[in-house]
N, C-alpha and C positions, 0 to 999 in steps of 0.2 A: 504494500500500500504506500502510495506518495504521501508526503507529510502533506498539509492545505498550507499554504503559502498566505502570502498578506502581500499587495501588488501595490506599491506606492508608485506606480508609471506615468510617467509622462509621456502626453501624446504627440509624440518626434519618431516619425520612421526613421531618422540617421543618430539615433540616440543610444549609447550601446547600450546592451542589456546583459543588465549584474543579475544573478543569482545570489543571495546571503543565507547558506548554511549554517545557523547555529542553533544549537537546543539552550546555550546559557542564554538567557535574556537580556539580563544585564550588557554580557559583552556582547550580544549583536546587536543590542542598540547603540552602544558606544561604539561598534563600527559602522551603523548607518549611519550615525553622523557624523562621522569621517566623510561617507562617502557625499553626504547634501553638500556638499560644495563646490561637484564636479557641476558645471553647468548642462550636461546634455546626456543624463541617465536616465532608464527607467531599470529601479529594481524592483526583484520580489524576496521576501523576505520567510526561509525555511524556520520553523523551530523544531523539527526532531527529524533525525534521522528514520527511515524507514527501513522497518524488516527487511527487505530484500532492495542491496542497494544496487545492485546492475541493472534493476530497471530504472532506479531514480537517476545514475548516470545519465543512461543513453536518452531520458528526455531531457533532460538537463542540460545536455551537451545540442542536442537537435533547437533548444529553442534561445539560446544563451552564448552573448560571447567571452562574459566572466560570469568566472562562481568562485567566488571565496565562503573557505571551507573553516569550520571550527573545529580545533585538533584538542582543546582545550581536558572536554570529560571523559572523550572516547579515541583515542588516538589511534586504534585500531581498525576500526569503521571508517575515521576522518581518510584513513590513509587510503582504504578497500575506493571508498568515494573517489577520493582526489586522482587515486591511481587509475582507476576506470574512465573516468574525465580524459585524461594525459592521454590516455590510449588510442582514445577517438581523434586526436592530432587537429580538433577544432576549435575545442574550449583554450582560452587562457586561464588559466586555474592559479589562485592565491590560497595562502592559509593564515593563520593567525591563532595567538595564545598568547597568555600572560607571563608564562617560563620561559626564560633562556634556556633554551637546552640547543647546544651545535648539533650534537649526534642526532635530535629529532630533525632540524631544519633539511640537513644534508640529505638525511633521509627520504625526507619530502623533496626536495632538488632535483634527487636523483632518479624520482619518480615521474619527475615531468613537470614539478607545481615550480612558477616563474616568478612567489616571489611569497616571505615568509615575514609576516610583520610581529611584534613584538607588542603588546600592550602595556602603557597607553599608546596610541595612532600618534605618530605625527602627519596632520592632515596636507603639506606637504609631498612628502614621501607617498601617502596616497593617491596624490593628483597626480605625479609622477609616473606611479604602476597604469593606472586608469588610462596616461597620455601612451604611453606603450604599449598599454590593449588596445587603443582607436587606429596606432600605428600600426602594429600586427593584424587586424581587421582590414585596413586600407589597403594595406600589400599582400594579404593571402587572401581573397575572396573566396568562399566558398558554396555553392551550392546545398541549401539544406532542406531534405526532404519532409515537406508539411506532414504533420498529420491530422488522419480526418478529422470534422466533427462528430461530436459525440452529442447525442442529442436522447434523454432517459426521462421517461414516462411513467408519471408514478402516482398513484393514488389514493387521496386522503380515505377511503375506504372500501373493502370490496365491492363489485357492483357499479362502480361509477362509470365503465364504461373504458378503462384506459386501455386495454387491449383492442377492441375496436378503434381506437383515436391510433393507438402506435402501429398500427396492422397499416389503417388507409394513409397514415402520415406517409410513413416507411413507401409503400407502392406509390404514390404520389407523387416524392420527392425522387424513387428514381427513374419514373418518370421526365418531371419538369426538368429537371438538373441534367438529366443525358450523363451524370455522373457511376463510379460504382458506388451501391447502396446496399447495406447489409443491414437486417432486423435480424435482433438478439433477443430469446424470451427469456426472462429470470423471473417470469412468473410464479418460480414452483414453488412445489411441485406440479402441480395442477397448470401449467400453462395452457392458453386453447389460439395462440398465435394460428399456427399450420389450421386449425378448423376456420377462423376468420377468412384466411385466403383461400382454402378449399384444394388444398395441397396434402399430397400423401410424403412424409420425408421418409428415408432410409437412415438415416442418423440423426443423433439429436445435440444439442449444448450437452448435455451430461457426457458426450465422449469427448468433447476439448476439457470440459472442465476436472476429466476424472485423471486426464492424461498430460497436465501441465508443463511438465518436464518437457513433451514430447511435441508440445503444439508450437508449430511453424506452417510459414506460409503453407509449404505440401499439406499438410496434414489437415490444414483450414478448407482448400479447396477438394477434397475428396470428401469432407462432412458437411460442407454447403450444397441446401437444396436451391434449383430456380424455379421460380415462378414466371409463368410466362409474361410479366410484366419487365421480366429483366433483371427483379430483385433478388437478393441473394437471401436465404433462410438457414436460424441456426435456431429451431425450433424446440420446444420444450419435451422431452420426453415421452412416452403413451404410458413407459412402466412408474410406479410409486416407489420415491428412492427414500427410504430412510434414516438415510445420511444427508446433512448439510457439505455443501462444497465449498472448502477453505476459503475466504474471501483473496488468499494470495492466488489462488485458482481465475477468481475472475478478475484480479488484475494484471497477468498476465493474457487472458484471452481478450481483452481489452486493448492492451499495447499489441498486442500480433491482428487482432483485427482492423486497429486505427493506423496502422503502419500498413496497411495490404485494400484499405475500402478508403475514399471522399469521404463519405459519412456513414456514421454507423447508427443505429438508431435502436434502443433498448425498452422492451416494455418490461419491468421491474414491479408490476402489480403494486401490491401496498408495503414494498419488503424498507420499511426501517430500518430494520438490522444489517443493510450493506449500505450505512449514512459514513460508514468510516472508510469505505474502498474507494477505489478509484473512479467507482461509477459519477460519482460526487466530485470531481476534484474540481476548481474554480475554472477550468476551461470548458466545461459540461455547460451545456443549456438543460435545465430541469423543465417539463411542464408537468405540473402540480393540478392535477386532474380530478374536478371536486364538483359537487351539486349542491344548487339550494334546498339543504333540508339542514336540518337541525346539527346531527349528528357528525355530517358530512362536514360541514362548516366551522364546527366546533374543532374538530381534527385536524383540518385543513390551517387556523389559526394556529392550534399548537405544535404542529409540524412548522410552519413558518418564523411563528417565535424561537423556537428550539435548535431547527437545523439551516435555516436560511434567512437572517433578520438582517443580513450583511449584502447579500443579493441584491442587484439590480435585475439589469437586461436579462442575465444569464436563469432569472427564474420566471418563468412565464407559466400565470395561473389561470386556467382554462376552466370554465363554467361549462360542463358537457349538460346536456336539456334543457336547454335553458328557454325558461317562458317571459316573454316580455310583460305580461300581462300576472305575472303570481300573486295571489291574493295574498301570500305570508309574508313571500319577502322582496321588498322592491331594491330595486336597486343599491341605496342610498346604504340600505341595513347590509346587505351583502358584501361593500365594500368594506364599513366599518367591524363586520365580521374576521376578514379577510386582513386587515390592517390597511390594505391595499387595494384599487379598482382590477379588476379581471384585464387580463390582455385579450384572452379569449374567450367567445360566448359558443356555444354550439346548439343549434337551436333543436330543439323538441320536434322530431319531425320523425312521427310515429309511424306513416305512412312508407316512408322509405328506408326506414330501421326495418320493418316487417318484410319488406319485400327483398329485404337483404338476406333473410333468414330464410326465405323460400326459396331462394336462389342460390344460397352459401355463396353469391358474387360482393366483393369488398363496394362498399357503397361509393365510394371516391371515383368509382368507374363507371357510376351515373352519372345524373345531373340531377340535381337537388341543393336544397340551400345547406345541407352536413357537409356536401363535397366543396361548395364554394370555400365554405370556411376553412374549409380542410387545405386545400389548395392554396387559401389566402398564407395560411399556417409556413405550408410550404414555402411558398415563394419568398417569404418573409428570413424567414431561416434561413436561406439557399443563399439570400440576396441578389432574388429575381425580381427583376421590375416587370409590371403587367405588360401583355402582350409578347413578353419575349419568346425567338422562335414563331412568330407569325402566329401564337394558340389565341384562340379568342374563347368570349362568352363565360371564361371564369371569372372575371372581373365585373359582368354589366350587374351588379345588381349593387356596386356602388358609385354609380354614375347617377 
């Protein structure tokens, strides 16, 4: 699992970007203000090392042109990190502690890390490292491989609907996008993903997740079903597992999926208890998938106080049946519920929910006002502007 980071960025695409590794708080606040004085950073700020640190490397190093690392409580982790970094030949990598120790610094040297500070910072000497990472950036450019979006669907209670919303999002988006597009269900046990789309798979997520060691691209593309939409399925199971799968399980199927799909798109049901994995980390967009009733709404607040009170953009709360007309709850009260107005409404349309069930056809490959929204959803996400590709008639009914 990635630690959550804390993003004090500035919005400069030519501004280099720090990583700050530390679990002490103390010193890594006293080194990020070291660093406010370089005039053109955006850092994010780590506080704990993460169980399995070759994953936190290799995004680290894919999204980062410095990471300074804390050698300080764990010098053996600090070094596994820094050394991983060095490896990749992209990161500029720093370290820092409070001890004088040679034998450690050299250590680290010889590892690959380009410069080894002492505490207290002289903020100087900092501006200095920083001017010789924008230097080393300028003269090695390097291409670095995006990874997809991550886009997880999750439900303030059973019943709401979110496997239907993450079923037609998923087929939609790969769709519009002409991108590759991968639906993940961690619905379970009980996932019903593959019944939404009306797909028979031969494998299911429970064979990436049971075999984590072994999951790589090969192994991704032999357990991915298609749908004749184009979308790629890693479907929920048919058999009852019970066993829970390690959450380092799903965060390694997570980095091999988002390193090999554009976007990946997860329905996660009402599962709470993977608030700590990677499904979650601040570069996910969440839609928080809730109804106007009581209970739903209630939930749906203390999931937001609880794990998302810091969110912006990146969490998008979707009112699924939604009745403009509700005699309990108007608007005004729903929002106040909610702490927040809904991004998303999805309207009550009883008519083409049932005609969805007679047909086992995903309703986003009608036309009805669930698919507009759904589409709108889409495009929004994607960062499609309407009309793109010549499609019409998703857009006329806000005109």
């Amino acid at each position: 699992m990635s630690p959550a980071p804390r993003d004090t960025a500035i919005p400069d695409e030519s501004a280099l970007t720090v990583a700050l590794v530390g679990p002490d708080e103390q010193l890594r606040k006293a080194v990020a203000l070291a660093l406010s004085g370089h005039p053109s950073l955006r850092l994010q700020e780590f506080s704990t090392f993460p169980p399995n640190v070759d994953r936190l490397h290799h995004r680290l190093a894919q999204q980062n042109d410095v990471v300074i690392v804390e050698v300080e409580g764990d010098p053996e982790r600090a070094f596994e990190l820094a050394e991983g970094l060095c490896a990749s030949g992209r990161t500029y990598v720093m370290a820092y502690s409070t001890r004088v120790d040679m034998r450690l610094a050299v250590r680290f040297m010889r590892a690959g890390v380009r410069e080894f500070f002492t505490l207290p910072l002289d903020p100087a000497e900092v501006s200095a490292a920083l001017m010789r990472a924008s230097t080393r950036r300028a003269t090695h450019p390097q291409e670095v491989k995006k990874t997809g979006k991550l886009f997880v669907f999750l439900g303030s209670k059973g019943g709401c609907g979110v496997t239907t919303l993450a079923s037609n999002f998923a087929l939609a988006l790969a769709q519009e996008s002409d991108s590759t597009t991968l639906l993940i269900d961690l619905g379970l046990p009980l996932g019903d993903v593959a019944i939404n789309l009306g797909i028979v798979t031969e494998y299911s997520v429970n064979t990436a997740l049971e075999n984590p060691a072994r999951l790589d691209v090969n192994l991704l593309a032999t357990i991915v079903a298609k749908h004749s939409s184009g979308l790629s399925v890693l479907a929920a199971s048919t058999d009852l597992s019970e066993t829970e799968p390690p959450k380092d399980a799903i965060d390694k199927l997570l980095e091999v999926t988002r390193d090999n799909y554009d976007f990946v798109v997860v329905d996660a049901g009402s599962r709470v208890d993977l608030m700590r994995s990677a499904l979650f980390e601040v570069s996910s967009t969440v839609y928080l998938v809730t109804q106007a009733g009581i209970s739903e709404l209630r939930n749906a607040n203390r999931m937001i106080s609880k794990f998302f009170a810091t969110r912006k953009e990146s969490l998008q709360i979707v009112l699924n049946r939604y009745q403009t007309n509700d005699p309990l709850f108007d608007e005004a009260q729903i929002t106040k519920a909610l702490t927040r107005p809904a991004q998303w409404k999805v309207p009550d349309d009883y008519a083409s929910a049932r005609r969805k069930r007679e047909t086992a056809a995903p309703m986003v490959m009608g036309d009805s006002a669930i698919s507009e929204t759904i589409r709108l959803m889409v495009r929004t996400a994607a960062g499609l502007l309407p009309g793109k590709n010549g499609k019409k008639g998703f857009f006329s009914f806000l005109r």
